[in-house]
C-alpha positions in Angstrom: 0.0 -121.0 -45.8 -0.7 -120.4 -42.2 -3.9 -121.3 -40.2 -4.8 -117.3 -39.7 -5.1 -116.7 -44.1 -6.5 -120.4 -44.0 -9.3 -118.9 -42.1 -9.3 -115.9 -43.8 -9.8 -117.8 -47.0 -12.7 -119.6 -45.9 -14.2 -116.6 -44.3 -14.1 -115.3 -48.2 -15.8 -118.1 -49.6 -18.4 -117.7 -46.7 -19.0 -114.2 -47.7 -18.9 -115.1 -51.0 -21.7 -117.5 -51.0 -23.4 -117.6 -47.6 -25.3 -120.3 -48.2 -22.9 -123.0 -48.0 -21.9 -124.6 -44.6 -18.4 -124.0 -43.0 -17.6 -127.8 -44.1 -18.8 -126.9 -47.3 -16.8 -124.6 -47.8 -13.5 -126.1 -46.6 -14.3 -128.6 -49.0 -14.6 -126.2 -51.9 -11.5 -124.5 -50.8 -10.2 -127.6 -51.5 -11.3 -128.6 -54.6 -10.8 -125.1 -56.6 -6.6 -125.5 -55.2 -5.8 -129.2 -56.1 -5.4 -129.8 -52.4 -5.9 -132.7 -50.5 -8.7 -132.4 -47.7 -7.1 -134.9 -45.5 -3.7 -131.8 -45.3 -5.7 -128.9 -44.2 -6.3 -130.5 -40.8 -3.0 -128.5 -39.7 -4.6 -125.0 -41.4 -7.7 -125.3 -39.1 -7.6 -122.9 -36.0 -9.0 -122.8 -33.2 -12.4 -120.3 -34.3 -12.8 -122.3 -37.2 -12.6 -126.3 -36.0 -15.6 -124.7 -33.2 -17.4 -123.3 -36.0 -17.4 -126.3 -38.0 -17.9 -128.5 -34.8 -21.1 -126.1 -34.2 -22.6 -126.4 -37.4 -21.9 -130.2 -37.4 -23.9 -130.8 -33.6 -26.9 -128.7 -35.6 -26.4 -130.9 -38.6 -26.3 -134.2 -36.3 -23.3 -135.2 -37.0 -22.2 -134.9 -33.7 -23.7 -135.3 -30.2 -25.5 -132.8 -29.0 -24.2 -131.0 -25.6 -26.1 -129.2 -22.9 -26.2 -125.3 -22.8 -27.2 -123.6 -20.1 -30.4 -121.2 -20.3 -29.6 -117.9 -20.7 
């Protein structure tokens, strides 16, 4: 397992069920292969850790950040 078919993986369960969160679905990814959530940190690239970090600002989970108007 690399972080590239991590991603892809997730991207699967997104598709499969788009009405779950990113963090959701890391989560379920999770559960349905026995693994441990607290491993996958090292799976997480780079597109994914700033998709989950922008759903989790819109959740509140995190502080919100400027953005410029466009």
């Amino acid at each position: 397992m690399n972080s590239m078919k991590f991603y892809q993986k997730i991207e699967i369960i997104k598709k499969e069920k788009p009405d779950i969160s990113y963090i959701d679905a890391v989560v379920y990814y999770c559960g349905e292969n026995d693994i441990e959530i607290e491993t996958v940190g090292k799976f997480i690239s780079k597109t994914l850790k700033e998709k989950i970090e922008c759903e989790a600002r819109d959740l509140n989970y995190l502080p919100k950040v400027g953005k410029l108007p466009i």
